[in-house]
N, C-alpha and C positions, 0 to 999 in steps of 0.2 A: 561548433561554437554556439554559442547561446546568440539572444538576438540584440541587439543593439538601442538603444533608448531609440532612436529614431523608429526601427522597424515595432518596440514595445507600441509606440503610441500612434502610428496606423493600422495594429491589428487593433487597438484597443478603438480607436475610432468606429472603424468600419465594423467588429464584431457587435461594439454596443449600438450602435446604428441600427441593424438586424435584431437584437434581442429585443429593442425598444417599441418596433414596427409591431414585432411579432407578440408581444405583449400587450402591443396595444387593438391589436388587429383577432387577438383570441380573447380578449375583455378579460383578463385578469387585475384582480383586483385588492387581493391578499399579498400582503407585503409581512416581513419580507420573505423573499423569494429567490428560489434557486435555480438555476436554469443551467442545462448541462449541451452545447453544443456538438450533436451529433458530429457534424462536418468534421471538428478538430477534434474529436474522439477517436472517429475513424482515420482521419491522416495520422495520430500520435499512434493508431493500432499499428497499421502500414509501415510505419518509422521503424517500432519496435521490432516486427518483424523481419526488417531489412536490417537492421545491426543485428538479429541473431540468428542472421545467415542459414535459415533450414533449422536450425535447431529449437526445438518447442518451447512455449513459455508456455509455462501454468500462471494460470491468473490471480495476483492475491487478492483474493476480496474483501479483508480489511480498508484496501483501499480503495473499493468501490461502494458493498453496503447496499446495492440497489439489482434486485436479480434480474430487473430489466438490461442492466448492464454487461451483467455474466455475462446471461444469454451475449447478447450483441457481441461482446468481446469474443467469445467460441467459435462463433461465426465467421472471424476472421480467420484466414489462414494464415497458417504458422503457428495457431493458440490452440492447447492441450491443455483440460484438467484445471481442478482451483486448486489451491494454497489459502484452506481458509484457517482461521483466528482461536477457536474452541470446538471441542467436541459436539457442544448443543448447537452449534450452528451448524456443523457439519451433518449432524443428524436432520436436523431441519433440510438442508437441502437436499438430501440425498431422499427425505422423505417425497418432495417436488419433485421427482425425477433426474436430478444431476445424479453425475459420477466420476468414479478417478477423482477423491478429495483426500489432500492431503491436510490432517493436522499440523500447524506449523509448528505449535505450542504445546509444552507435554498436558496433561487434564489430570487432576484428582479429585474429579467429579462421578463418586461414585455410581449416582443415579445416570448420570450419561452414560459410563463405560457399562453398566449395566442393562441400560437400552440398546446398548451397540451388541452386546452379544445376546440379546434373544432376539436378536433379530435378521435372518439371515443375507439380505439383500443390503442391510446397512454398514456385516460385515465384508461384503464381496466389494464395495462403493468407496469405503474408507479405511485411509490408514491413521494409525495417531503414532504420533513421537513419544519418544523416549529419550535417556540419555546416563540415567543411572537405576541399577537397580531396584531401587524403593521406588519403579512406577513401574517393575515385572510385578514388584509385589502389590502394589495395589491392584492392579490389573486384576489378576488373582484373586484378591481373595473382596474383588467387586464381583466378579464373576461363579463365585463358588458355587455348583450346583447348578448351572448353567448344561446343559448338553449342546457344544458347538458343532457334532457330526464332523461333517467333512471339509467344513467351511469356517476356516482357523481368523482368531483375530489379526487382523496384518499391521504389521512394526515397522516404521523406519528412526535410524538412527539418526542422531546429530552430532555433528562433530562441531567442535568449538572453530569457528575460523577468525577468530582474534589474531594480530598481530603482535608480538612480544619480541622487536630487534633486543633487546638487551634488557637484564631484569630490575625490576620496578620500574618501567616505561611499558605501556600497552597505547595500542588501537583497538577498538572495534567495539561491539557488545556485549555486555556481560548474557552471556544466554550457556551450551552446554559448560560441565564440565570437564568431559572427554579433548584433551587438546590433541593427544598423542595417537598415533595409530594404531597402538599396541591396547593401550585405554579402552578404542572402539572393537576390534575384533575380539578383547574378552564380554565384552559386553551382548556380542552379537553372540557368539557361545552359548552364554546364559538366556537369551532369550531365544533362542533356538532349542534348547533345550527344557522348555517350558511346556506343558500342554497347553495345546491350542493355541498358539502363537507364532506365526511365521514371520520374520525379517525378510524385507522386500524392497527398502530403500534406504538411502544416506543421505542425506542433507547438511548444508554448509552453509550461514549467512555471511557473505567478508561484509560486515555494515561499513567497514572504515572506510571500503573502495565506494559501493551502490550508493552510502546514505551521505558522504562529507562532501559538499559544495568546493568546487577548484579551480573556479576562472576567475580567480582577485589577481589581478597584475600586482603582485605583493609579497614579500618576503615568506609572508604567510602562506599564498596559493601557490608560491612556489616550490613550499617544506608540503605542502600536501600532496601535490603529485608528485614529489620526489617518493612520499611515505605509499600512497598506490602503485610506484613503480613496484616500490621493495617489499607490500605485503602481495602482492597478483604471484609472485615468483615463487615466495616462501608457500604461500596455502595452495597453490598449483603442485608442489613438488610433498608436499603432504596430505593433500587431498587423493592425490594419485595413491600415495602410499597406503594410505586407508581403504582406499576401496578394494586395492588388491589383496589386503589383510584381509577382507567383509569376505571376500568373495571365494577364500577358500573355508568358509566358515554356510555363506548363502548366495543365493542366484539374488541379485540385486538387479531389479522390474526400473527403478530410474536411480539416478546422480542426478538431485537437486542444488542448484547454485545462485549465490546473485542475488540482484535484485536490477531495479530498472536502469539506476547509475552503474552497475559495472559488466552489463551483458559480452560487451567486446573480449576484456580477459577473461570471462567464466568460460563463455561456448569458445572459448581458446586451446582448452583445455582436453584432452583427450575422453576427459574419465565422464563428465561432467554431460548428460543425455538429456537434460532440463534447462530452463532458467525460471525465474519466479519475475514478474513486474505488474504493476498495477499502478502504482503513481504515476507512470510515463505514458497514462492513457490517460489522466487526468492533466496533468501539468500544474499542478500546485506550485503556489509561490514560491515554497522553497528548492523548486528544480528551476527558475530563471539563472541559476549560478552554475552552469557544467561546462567544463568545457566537453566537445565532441558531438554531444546532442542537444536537440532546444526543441523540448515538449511546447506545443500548442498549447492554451489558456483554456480549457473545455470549459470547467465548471467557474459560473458568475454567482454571487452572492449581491443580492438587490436589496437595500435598504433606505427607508422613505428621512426626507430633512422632516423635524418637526417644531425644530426652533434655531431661532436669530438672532443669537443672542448679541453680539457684538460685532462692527464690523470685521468684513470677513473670518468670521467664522458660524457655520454652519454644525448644527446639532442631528443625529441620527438620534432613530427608535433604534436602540438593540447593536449590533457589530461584534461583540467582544467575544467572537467565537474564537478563543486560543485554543493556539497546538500545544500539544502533550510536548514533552521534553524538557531540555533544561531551559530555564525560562530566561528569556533574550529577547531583542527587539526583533530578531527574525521568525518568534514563533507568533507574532500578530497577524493579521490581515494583509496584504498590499492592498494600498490604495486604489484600484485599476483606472477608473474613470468617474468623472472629469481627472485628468492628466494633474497635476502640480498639486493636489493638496496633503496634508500633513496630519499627525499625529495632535495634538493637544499635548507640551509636551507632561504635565500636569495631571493628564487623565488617560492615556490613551485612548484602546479601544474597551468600552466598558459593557456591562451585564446588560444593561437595561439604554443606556444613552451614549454616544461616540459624537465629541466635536471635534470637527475637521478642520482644516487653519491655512489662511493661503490666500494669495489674490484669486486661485480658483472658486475659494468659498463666496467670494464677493457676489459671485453671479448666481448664487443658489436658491432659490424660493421654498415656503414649504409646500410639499409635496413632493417635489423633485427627488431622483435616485441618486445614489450614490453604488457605485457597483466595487465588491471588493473581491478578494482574492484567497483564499485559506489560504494558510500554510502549508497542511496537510493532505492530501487528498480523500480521503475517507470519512475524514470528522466531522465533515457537514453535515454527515448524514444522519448522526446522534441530533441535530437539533432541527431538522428539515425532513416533516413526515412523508414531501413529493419532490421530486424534480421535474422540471418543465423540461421537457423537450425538445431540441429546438434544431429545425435542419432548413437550411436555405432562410426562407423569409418567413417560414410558419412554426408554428407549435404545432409539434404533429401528436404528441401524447402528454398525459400527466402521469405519470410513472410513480407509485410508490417506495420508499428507502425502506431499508430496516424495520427501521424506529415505526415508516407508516404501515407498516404489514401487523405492527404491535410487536418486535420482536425485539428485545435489546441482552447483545449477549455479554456485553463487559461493565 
């Protein structure tokens, strides 16, 4: 079960308590600032690993962004392999020494796919997705004239894991086209029989189960776990059927599944040798809603008052860091700390300035923090070149993101 207003605002107490000290006690003085709590990093690792029961997670690092994190994540046991975002990040990492990366997302980026195969260590490291033909063919004729030896570029397939009870109604994401099992083993054929190209895995996202919030005591949260009962049953009983379709076609190296909300039915699952999670290491705002698990608040976003303009309300430099998707009042910030303040309903949270509104503003000075909360877990890291580190009462590193290593791959 997720955690209760009460228990929200004595971690919130006592975490920003410690981020405070510890920022104040390592003289930082750049705002604003991001600060990623070791502690509750490695409890939500710990978590993760205990809902999936021995069965591995590959780590998505879309949702992290910071290789000081990988790393750390790997560390823990129970963690195997990334699940990263694009071909050129993949490349990139695997140039650092990582390995076992899977492409989540197919690439028609020729000058990647053309790095991937002159290069032999980059192709033994990585696989890239597929899902329809016209990315054998690209593959191909990125590669033409390439000499791969004996070191074939490696393929996994996607199968659609949408849910469709009856037609024109769906869940999930629009991501492959392959729904049916028959779909993916012609497809595994054709790329099997492709030079230089081996099929090596399957992949399935259900997003309707991992990514949709279900602890509203609500009509609503109650039509949602109704709808993850009935799609975990459906894409378990076709997931199955798929693999064993791949499998008389290729030896299949993992069964990727999941994401951090639906680990429980995926490693439920026979076929299924994977999970993928990465949000559920972070704890973003928009995982405070599940029922069954309740990710710890890793990552703080620090932002300074810089105007007063009215009583109680308090004005921020900056905030308006929104999540991607369809735009709602749940892809803004959460508020975290001071506890009680509000939106502006007027302006939300904005590019350059964010006022906050509330008898909490009343007690705000300039300078004063405000600490907020992404939506997201990974997208901070698009506009925060470091994260501060922060274990027990100290800043133990400055750790660079993505964006600070110069890298930005979407």
């Amino acid at each position: 079960m997720g955690h209760s207003a009460a228990q929200m605002s004595a971690i919130a107490a006592e975490q920003i308590a410690r981020v405070e000290r510890a920022l104040a006690s390592h003289g930082t003085r750049e705002y604003p600032v991001a600060v990623l709590d070791l502690d509750f990093f490695d409890a939500n690792a710990a978590d993760l690993a205990r809902r999936a029961g021995g069965t591995p997670i590959r780590v998505a690092s879309k949702s992290l962004r910071v290789r000081a994190l990988l790393e750390r994540a790997l560390e823990h046991t129970g963690f195997r392999g990334i699940l990263a975002y694009t071909l050129p990040e993949a490349l990139w990492l695997a140039s650092a020494g990582y390995h076992d990366i899977v492409v989540a997302y197919p690439t028609v980026d020729r000058s990647a796919l053309r790095r991937l195969a002159e290069d032999p260590a980059a192709r033994r490291a990585i696989t890239v997705m597929v899902d329809e033909t016209a990315h054998l063919d690209l593959i191909a004729d990125a590669t033409t004239g390439v000499h791969l030896g004996g070191t074939p570029i490696r393929v996994a397939l996607e199968l659609d894991a949408s849910f469709a009870p009856v037609p024109s109604v769906r869940f999930g994401a629009h991501r492959s086209p392959m729904h049916a099992p028959e779909q993916v083993s012609r497809l595994a054929r054709e790329a099997s029989a492709r030079r230089g190209l081996r099929v090596v895995g399957l992949m399935a996202y259900e997003g309707q189960i991992a990514g949709v919030t279900d602890s509203a005591r609500t009509p609503y949260g109650a039509a949602v776990r109704a709808m993850k009962s009935l799609s975990s049953r459906e894409i378990a009983t076709r997931r199955g059927e798929t693999v064993r379709a791949v499998q008389e076609v290729a030896e299949l190296e993992f069964v990727n599944a999941g994401g951090t909300g639906s680990i429980e039915s995926s490693v439920a699952e026979d076929v299924v040798t994977e999970v993928a999670a990465g949000s559920g290491l972070i704890g973003p705002g928009l995982f405070d809603n599940y029922v069954g698990f309740a990710p710890l608040p890793a990552l703080l976003l620090g932002f300074t008052v810089v105007r007063r303009p009215a009583p109680r309300v308090a004005t921020l430099l900056g905030g308006g860091w929104i999540a991607s998707g369809v735009p709602a009042a749940d892809r803004l910030p959460t508020l975290w700390y001071p506890r009680g303040l509000t939106y502006a309903p007027q302006e939300g949270a904005g590019e350059v300035q964010t006022p906050v509104i509330g008898d909490a503003a009343e007690g705000l000075r300039i300078g004063d923090m405000v600490w907020l909360r992404h939506a997201k877990s990974g997208e901070p890291a698009e506009h925060a070149t470091v994260y501060h580190l922060l274990q027990g009462e100290h800043i133990t590193d400055v750790t660079p993101t993505y964006r600070g290593e110069g890298r930005m791959f979407l």
